[in-house]
Structures are given as structure tokens and as C-alpha cells.
C-alpha positions as CSV (number, residue, x, y, z in Angstrom):
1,X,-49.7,8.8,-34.3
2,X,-49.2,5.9,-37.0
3,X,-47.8,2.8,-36.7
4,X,-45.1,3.1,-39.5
5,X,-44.2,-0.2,-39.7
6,X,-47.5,-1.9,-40.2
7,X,-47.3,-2.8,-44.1
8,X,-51.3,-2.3,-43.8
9,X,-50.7,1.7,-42.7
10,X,-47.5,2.1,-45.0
11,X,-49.8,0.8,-48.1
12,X,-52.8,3.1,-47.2
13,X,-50.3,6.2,-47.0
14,X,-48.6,5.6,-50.2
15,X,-51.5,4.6,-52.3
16,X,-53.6,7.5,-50.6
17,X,-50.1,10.0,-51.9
18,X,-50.0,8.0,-55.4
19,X,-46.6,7.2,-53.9
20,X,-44.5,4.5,-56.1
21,X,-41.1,3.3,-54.9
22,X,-38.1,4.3,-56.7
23,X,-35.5,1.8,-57.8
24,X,-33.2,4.7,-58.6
25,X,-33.1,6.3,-55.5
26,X,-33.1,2.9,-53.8
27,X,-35.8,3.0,-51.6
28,X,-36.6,0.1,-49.0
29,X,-38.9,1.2,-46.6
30,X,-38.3,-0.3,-42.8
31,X,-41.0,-2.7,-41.7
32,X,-39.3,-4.3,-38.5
33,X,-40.6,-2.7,-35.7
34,X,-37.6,-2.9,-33.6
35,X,-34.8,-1.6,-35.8
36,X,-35.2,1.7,-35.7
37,X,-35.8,2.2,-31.9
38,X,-32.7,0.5,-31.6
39,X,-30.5,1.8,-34.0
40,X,-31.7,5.5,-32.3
41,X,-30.7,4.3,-29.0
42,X,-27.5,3.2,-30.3
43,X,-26.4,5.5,-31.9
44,X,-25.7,7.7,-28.7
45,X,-27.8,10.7,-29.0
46,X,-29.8,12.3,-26.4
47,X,-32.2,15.4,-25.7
48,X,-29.3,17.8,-26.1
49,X,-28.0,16.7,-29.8
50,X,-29.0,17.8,-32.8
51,X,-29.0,14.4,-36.0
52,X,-29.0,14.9,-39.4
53,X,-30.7,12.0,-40.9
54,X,-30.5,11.5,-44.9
55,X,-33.2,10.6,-46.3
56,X,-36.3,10.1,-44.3
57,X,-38.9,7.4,-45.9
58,X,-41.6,7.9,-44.7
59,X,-40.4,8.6,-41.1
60,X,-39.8,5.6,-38.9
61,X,-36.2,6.4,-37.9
62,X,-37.4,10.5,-38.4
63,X,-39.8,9.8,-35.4
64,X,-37.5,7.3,-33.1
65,X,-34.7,9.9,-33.8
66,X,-37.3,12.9,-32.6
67,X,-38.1,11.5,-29.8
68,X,-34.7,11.7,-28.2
69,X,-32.7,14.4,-29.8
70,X,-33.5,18.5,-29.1
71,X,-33.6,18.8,-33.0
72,X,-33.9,16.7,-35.9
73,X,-33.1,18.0,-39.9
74,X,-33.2,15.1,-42.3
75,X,-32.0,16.3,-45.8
76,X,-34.8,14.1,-48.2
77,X,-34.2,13.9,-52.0
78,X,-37.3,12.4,-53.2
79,X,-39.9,15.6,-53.6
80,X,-42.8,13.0,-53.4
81,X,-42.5,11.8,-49.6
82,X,-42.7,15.3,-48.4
83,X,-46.6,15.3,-48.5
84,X,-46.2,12.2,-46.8
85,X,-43.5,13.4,-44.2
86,X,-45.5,16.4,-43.1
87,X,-48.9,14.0,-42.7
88,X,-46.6,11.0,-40.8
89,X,-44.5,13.5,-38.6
90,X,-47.2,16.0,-38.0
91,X,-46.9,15.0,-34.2
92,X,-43.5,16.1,-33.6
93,X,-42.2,20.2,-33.7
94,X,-38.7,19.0,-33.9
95,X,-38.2,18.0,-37.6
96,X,-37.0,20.1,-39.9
97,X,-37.3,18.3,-43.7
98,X,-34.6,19.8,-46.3
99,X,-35.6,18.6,-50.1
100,X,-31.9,18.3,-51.0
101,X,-29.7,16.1,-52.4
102,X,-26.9,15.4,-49.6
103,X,-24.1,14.9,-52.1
104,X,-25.0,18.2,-53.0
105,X,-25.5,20.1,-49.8
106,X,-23.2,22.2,-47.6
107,X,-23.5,20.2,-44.1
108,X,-20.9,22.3,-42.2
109,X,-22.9,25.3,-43.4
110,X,-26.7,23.6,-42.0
111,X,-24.5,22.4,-38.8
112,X,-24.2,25.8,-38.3
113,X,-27.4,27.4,-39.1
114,X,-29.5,24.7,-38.1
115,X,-28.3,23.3,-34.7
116,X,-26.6,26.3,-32.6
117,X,-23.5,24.9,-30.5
118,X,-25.4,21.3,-30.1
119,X,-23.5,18.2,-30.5
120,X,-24.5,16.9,-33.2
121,X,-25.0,13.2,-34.7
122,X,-25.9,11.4,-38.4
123,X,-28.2,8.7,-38.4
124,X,-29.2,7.4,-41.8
125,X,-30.6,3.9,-43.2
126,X,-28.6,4.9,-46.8
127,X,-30.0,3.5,-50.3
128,X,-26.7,1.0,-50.9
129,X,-25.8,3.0,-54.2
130,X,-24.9,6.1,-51.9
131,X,-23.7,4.4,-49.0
132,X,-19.7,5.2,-50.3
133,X,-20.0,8.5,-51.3
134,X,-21.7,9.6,-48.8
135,X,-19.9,8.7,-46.0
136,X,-16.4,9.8,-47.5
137,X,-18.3,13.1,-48.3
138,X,-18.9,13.4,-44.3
139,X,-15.6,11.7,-43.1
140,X,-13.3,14.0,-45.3
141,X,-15.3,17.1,-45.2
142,X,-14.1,17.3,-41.3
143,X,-17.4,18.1,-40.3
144,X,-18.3,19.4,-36.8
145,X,-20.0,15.9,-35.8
146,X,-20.1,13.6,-33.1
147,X,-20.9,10.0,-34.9
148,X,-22.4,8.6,-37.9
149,X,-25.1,5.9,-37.4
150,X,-25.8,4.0,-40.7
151,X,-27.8,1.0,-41.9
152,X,-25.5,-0.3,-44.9
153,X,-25.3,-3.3,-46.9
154,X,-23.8,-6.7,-44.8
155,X,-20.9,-6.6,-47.2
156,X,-20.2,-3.2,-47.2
157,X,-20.3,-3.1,-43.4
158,X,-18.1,-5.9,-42.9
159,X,-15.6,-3.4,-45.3
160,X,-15.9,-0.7,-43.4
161,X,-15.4,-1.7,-40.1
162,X,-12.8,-4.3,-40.7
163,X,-9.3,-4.0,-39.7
164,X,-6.1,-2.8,-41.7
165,X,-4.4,-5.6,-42.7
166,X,-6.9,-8.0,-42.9
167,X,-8.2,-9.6,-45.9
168,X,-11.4,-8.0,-46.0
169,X,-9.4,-4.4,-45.8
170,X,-9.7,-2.2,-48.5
171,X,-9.1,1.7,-49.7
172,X,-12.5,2.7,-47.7
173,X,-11.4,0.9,-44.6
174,X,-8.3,2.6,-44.6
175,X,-10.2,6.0,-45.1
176,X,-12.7,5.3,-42.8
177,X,-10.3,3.9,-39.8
178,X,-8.1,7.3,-41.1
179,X,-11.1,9.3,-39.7
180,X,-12.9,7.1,-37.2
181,X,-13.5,4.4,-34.9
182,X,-16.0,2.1,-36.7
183,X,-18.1,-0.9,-35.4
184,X,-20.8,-3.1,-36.5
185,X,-24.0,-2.5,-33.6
186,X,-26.5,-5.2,-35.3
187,X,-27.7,-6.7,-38.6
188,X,-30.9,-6.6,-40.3
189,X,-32.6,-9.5,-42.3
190,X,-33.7,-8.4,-45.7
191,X,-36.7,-9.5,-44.4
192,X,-36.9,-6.2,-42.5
193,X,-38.0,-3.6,-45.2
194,X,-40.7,-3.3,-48.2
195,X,-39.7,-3.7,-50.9
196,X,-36.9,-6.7,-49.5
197,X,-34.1,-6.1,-50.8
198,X,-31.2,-9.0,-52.1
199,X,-29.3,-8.5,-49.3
200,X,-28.8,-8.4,-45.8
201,X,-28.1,-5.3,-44.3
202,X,-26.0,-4.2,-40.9
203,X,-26.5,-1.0,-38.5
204,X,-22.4,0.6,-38.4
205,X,-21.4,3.7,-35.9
206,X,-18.2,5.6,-36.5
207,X,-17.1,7.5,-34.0
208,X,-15.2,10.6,-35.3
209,X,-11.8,10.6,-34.4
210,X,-11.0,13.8,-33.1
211,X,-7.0,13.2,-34.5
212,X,-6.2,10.8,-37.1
213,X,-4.3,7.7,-34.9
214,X,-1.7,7.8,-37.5
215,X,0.7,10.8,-38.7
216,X,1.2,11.7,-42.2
217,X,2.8,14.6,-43.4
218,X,0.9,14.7,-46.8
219,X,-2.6,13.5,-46.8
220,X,-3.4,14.0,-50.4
221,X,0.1,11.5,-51.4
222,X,-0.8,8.8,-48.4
223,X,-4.5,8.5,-49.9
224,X,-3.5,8.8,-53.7
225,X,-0.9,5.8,-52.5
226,X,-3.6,4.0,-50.8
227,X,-5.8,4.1,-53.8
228,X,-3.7,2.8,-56.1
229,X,-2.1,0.3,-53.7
230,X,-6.1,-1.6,-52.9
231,X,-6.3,-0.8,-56.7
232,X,-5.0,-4.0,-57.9
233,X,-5.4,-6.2,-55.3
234,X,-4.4,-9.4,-56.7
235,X,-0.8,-7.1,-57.5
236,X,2.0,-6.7,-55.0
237,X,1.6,-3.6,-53.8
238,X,4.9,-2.3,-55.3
239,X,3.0,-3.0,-58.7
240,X,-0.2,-1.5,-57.5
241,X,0.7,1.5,-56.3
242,X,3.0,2.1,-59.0
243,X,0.5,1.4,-62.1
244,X,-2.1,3.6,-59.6
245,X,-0.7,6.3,-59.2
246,X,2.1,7.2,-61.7
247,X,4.7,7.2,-58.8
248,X,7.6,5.6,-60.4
249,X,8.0,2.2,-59.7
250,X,11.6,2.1,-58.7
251,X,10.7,4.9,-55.4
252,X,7.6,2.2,-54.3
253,X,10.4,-0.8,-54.3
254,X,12.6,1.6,-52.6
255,X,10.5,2.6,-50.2
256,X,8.8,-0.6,-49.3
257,X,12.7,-1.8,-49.0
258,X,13.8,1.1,-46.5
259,X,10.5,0.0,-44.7
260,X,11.7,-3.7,-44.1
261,X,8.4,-4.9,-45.5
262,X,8.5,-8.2,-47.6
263,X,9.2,-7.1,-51.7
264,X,6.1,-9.0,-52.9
265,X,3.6,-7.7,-50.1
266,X,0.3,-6.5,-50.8
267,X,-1.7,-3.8,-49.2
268,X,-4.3,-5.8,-47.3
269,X,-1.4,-7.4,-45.4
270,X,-0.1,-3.7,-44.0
271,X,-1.3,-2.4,-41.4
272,X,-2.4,1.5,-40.6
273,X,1.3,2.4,-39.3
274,X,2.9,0.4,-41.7
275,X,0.8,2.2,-44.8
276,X,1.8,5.3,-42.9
277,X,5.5,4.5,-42.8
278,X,5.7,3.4,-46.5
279,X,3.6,6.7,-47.2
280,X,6.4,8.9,-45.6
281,X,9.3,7.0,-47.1
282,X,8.0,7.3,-51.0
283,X,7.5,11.1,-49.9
284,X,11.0,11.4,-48.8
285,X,12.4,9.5,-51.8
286,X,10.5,11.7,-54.2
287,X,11.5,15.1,-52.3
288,X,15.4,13.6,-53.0
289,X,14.8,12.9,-56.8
């Protein structure tokens, strides 16, 4: 079996494959030895789970998550690590490599040909341009799924697992806490992968909520009114969500009235309910225009 984080073996595979990294895809191999054993443990799977993993490198977090999950399928973009994935994983009979993009794939239809009734988990070290999309693509598409386990940017992570109402809140944190229970398990110095990247990054689990904490009557309005009211920030959020979203701006000053809150508040100083409430009073005032 290889040592895949020796930069000595990672350099001999890839120059043996004619592999070159891809800025595009944003690939940052991992070179610490113990993130990935660590981030498997952590993220709470064990020999009856199945784990999607996106994107698979050249298999260091592939192999970690093997060797504690029944099944693994990681869904790998770049057609040129395959070679390299069946040479580097040839030692497990777990793996299952899918050359797919995720953004692009029916998960809930894989979940269900791929892992039979198992819980199953997602465990991915994202490239940081995907690291959005991606998990709103698995949050909102209400998959079947356990947890997500993800090695993000610092920044980002420090977004996405912050709490509503706090300065560092934001549209995704609302979306995220909407669906999940999300905290930050450990950082990693840049120092960690090849190429090093700019940044630090941070290992995140989110917990899938099995109900969202909150009650809204109309999903589609509370997020279009949370999107436009993190919009703008430097805005009140009557003027935020107004300009956003096309609601007219008299209902959002209504509405933000009827809920008591301050007239020049700003979204990152509500909290969950309170977005909630102020969601369900502009709905009310625009059933009665």
C-alpha cells in the first residue's frame, strides 16, 4: 500500500501518469499525514455506512474513508486521476470511482442504487470554488443522508457554521443552520496540501436536521427574503430586502413593524425565529393586498 502523503511517492505517481495539477478544478493534494485519518474518524461513519466522497485526489481520504465504512463511491471529475485511483486504491474492494461532475449528478438516484438501505454519509476535502454550490446542492436537494464532512476554506467555515444574528451570518448560514446543525471539528495549515494554497482551511460537519428548527409556511418567499435581505448588507434590511427581491417596500416596513423589530435593523442582527417571524408577516401582508 502507498504512503500517500509522502510528497516523494505523490511526485513519482503523478510524473509516472503525466499527471499536472489543475488550477481550474482547484486541486490541492493533502500532504499532512494526520488529517485525513482524523477527519474520517470524525466524521461519524462506521462499518455499516455507506460515504460519498467528491472528488478523490489521489485517494488519501478515499483510503481512510475505506477503511471504516461498508462502501465507499466518490464521484471524481478529473478523467486523469482515474489511472491513478485504480493504481493507489487497488488494495481496497470497497471503492466505487464515478467520473462525474457532482453538480451534475443525481445523488438521491446513486443513494439508492449504490448503497441499499445503509446510512449514508459525505466526506469531501472541496476545491474552494465549489464549496457553495455544492453543499446548497446537497442541503436543499433533501437527500437521504446522515452528515456532511467537508474540508473548506477558514473563511468560508467560519460562515457557515456561525450563528444567526451574528456578524459573521450570512444568506448561507441561514440556509445551512435551515437544514443542519453545523460545527467546525479542526483546521488545517495551508501548509498541509501540495500545491499550498493562500489560505488556511477548516474540517466542518453538518448534521442533517431531520425538521427544519424553525416553521415557515413558504419556503421559496422566506429564502428569496433572506437573499435579498444579506444582499446589501451595509442596508437596513427593510431596504435590502425590498431592492432584493421586488417585495414592495412599504409590506417589509410593515412587517418588520408588526414584528416589533427596530425600523433600521439589518439582517445579521435577527436571529433564525426572528427571520422566520418577519418571513410570515410580509406573507400575510402580501396575501391581504
Amino acid at each position: 500500500m502507498y504512503n500517500l502523503t509522502d510528497v516523494g511517492t505523490i511526485k513519482e505517481i503523478l510524473t509516472r501518469h503525466g499527471f499536472h495539477f489543475s488550477k481550474a478544478l482547484g486541486q490541492n493534494f493533502i500532504i499532512n499525514p494526520s488529517v485525513c485519518p482524523r477527519m474520517a474518524e470524525e466524521s461519524g461513519i462506521d462499518e455499516n455506512c455507506g460515504v460519498i466522497e467528491i472528488g478523490a485526489g489521489i485517494g488519501v481520504l478515499t483510503a481512510e474513508l475505506a477503511k471504516r465504512a461498508k462502501k465507499v463511491v466518490c464521484v471524481e471529475l478529473d478523467t486523469k486521476l482515474l489511472p491513478i485511483l485504480d493504481e493507489t486504491l487497488a488494495d481496497f474492494d470497497n471503492i466505487e470511482i464515478i467520473n462525474q461532475d457532482v453538480l451534475k449528478t443525481d445523488l438521491a438516484a446513486l443513494i439508492k442504487e449504490k448503497f441499499d438501505g445503509m446510512p449514508v454519509y459525505v466526506c469531501a476535502n472541496l476545491p474552494y470554488y465549489i464549496t457553495s454550490p455544492v453543499i446548497m446542492a446537497l442541503l436543499e436537494s433533501r437527500l437521504p443522508i446522515e452528515a456532511v464532512t467537508v474540508m473548506v476554506q477558514k473563511e468560508a467555515a467560519q460562515r457557515l457554521c456561525a450563528k444567526v444574528g451574528s456578524r459573521l451570518s450570512g444568506a448561507v448560514t441561514v440556509a445551512v443552520d435551515y437544514y443542519a446543525k453545523a460545527q467546525k471539528l479542526f483546521d488545517v495549515s495551508a501548509g498541509s496540501f501540495m500545491p499550498a494554497p493562500k489560505v488556511d482551511s477548516c474540517v466542518i460537519r453538518m448534521d442533517i436536521r431531520k425538521e427544519p428548527e424553525i416553521e415557515v409556511s413558504d419556503e421559496t418567499l422566506f429564502f428569496k427574503m433572506v437573499h435579498a435581505a444579506f444582499g446589501q448588507r451595509r442596508k437596513t434590511a427593510a431596504n435590502s430586502i425590498s431592492a432584493g427581491s421586488g417585495i414592495p417596500k412599504d409590506v417589509v416596513i410593515k412587517a418588520i413593524e408588526e414584528c416589533g423589530f427596530h425600523p433600521a435593523v439589518r439582517a445579521e442582527g435577527l436571529t433564525m425565529q426572528e427571520l422566520a417571524l418577519l418571513s410570515e408577516k410580509i406573507g400575510d401582508l402580501l396575501k391581504i393586498r
